[in-house]
N, C-alpha and C positions, 0 to 999 in steps of 0.2 A: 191575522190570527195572532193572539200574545204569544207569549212564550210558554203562562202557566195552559192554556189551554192545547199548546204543542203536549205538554208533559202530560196534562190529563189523557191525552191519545195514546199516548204510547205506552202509561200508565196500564189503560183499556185492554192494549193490545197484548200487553204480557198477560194478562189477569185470562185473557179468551186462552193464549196459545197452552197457559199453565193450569187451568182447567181442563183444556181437549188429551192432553199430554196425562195428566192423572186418572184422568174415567177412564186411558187406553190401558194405563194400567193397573187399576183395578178389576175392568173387564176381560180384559185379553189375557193378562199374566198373572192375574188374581193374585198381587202384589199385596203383601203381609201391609196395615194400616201403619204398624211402626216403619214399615220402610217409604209407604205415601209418605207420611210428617215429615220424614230425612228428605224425599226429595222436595218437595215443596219448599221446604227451609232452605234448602240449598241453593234454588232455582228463585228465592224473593231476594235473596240474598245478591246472589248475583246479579239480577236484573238491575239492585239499587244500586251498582259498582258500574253500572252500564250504564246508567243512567248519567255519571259525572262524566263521562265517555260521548254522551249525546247518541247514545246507542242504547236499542232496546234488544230485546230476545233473539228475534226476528233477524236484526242484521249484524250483531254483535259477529266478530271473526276471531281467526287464529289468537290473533294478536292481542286481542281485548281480555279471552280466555287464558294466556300464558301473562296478561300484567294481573290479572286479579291472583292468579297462582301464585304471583311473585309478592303482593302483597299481603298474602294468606301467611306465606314462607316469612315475610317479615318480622309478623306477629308473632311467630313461635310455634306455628302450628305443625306436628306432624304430621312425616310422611302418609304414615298410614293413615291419617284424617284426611289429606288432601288428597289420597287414593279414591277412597270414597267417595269425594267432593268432583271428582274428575270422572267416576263413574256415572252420577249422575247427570252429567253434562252432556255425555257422551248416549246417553238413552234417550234426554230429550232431542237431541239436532239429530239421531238417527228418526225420532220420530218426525219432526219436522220437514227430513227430507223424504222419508218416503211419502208423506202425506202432502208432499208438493208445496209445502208454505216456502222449503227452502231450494235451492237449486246444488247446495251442495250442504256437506257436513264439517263446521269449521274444527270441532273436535281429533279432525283425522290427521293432523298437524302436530297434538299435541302429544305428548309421551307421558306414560303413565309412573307418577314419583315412586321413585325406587322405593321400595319398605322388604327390610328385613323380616319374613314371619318367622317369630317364635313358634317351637316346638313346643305344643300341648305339653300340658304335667301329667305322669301316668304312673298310677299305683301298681305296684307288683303283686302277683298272684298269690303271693303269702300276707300281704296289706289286704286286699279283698276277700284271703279268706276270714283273717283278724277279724272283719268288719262283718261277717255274715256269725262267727261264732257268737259276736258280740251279741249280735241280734236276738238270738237264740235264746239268751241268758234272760231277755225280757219277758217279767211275767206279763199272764194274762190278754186281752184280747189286744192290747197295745203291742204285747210282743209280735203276737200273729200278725197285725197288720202292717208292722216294721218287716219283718219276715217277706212278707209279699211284696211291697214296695219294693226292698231291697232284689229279688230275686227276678222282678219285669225292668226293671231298669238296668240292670246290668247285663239277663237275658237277652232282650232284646235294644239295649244301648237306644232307649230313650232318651228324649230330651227332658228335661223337669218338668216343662208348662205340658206335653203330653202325657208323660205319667200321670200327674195330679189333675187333668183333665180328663182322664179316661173314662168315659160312659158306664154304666153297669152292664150295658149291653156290649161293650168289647170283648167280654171273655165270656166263651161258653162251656158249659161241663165237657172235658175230659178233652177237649181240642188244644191241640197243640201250638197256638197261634194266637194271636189277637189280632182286633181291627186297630189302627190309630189314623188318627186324623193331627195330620202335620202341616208344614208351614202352608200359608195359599192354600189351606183347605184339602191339601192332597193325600188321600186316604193308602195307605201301603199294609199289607199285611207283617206283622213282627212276629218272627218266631217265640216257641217258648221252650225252657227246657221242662223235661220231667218233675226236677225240682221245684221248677217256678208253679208249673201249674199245679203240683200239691199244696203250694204254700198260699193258692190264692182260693183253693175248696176251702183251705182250711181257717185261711180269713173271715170266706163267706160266711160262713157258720156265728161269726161275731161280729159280723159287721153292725149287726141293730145296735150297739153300746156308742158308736160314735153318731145315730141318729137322735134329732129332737124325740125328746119324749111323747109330746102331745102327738105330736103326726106317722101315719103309717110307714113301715119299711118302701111302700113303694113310693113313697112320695119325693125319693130323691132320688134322683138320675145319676147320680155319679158314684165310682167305684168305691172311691174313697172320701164317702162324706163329711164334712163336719159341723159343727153348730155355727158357724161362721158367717159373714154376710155374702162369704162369694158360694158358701155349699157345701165345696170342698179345701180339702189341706189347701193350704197356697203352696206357690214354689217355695215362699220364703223360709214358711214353718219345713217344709220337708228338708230344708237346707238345714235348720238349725238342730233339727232332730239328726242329720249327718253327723255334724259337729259333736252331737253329746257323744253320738256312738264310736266316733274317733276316739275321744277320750275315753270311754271303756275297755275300747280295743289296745290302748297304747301306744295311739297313733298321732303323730301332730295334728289340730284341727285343721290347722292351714292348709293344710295337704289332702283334705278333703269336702271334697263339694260334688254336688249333682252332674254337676261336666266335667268332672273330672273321670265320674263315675265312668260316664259313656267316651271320652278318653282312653278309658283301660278297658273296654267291652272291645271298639277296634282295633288297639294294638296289643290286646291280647286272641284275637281271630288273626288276626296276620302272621302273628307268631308262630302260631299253631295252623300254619299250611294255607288259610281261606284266601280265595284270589281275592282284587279288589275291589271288581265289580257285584259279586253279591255284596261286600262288606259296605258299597252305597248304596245298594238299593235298601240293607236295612238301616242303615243310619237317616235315612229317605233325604239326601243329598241332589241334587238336581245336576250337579255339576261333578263330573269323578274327577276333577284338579281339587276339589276342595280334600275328597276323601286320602287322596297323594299323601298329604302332610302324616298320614299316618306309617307310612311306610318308611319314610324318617325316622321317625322313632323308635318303629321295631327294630332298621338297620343300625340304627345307634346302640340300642337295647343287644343286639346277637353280637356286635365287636365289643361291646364292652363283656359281654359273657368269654367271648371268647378270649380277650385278654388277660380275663383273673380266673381262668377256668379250665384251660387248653393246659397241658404239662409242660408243652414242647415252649409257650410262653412264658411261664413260671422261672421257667431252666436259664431262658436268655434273658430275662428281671433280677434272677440273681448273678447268674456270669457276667451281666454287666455293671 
């Protein structure tokens, strides 16, 4: 057998193990399509690193998996990319072993690159109010639906792409609640305040001015339509209509974005008493390690209150 015909085999055999490995999870963990593309990229990638190796997917070990790390590390890459890079590695040889292709997991050797996470940016309760008076100031049916936007996103600590995706059928007369459909399809109920769902009758009432002229109100499905090709606002437009409102409010824009928004919807429930575990169930989080990083912040947030705010501190700022 030649050589190119060795490589076509093994070629073969990453392409089967890296197709059975992606439909497990698209089926089983109904895996977001942007996090397939990352693994798959990750996993062609490394297979070609394996390949100079004379090793394919299949038998690649510790050792093959800690030189590629090292020459990832060469190139400049960080940690927190080779995090990532190391997570997915770590998904496929678990699949591999329990589906018996492997007899062990060469991942469990390796140690996952240290990354520093930064602490989220998070607007104060007098920046979020700035930013709802702002609202307010807008005339007309633009203001209204700025109004409602602003008042479910921060309510309920939305992410962008499910705000601006939100069905007409999410929200019902006078309930307090909406449906939303999150990452992997997984549907969570999101509180509302009183406020919000005033501010979303009162949307409704104007919503026809952001519908195509020609075609009926019901011919769009979505909360917040527009004449656009995708339907509805994109994320992007809802970001930049952010931005203007920072600068009405007199607020830096930079300090203001859609995740930031839902940044300050968690660490301003923590603040104010909420244990952690509802605070993931509405951020609809899968994992309560991710939701943690908030509790950093608001502990950072109440020492520095108590620093320039306590008397008994003050006293020892000046006596020293």
């Amino acid at each position: 057998m030649t050589a190119r015909a060795v490589t076509n085999i093994s070629a073969d055999a990453n392409i089967r193990l890296l197709e059975a490995f992606l439909e497990m999870m698209a089926v089983e963990r109904a895996a977001a399509a942007n996090t397939l593309k990352n693994y798959s990229r990750d996993l062609v990638r490394f297979a070609a690193f394996c390949t100079t190796r004379k090793e394919t997917l299949e038998t690649a070990g510790g050792e093959d998996i800690a030189a590629w790390l090292c020459d990832l590390e060469a190139d400049g890459l960080a940690a927190s990319t080779a995090a990532l890079k190391v997570s997915a590695l770590r998904q496929f040889y678990q699949f591999l072993y329990t589906e018996g292709y492997r007899a062990d997991n060469p991942t469990s050797s390796i140690d996952r690159p240290r990354t520093k996470r930064p602490l989220p940016k998070v607007l104060t309760g007098k920046e979020v109010e700035a930013l709802f008076f702002a609202a307010q100031k807008i005339d007309g049916a633009a203001g209204l639906r700025m109004q409602a936007m602003m008042e479910i996103i921060y309510s309920a600590g939305l992410r962008v792409s499910e705000l601006v995706g939100l069905p007409l059928g999410a929200v019902r007369a006078n309930e307090r609640h909406l449906i939303v459909r999150g990452k992997g399809g997984k549907e969570r109920l999101a509180p509302l305040t009183g406020k919000a769902v005033d501010a979303v009758s009162a949307y409704l009432g104007s919503r026809e001015n952001f519908l195509e002229k020609k075609k009926p109100a019901a011919a769009s499905p979505w909360l917040f339509p527009s004449r656009g090709k995708t339907g509805h606002i994109t994320a992007a437009r809802f970001a930049q209509m952010l931005k203007d409102l920072a600068v009405s409010a007199g607020i830096p824009p930079v300090k203001v974005s859609p995740h930031i928004l839902r940044h300050a919807f968690a660490t301003h429930l923590l603040e104010g008493g909420a244990d952690l575990r509802s605070v993931q169930q509405m951020l609809g989080h899968a994992d309560i390690t991710t939701t943690q990083i908030y509790t950093h912040v608001a502990q950072d947030r109440l020492r520095d209150l108590v620093f320039s705010k306590h008397p008994l501190a003050k006293k020892q700022d000046k006596s020293g």
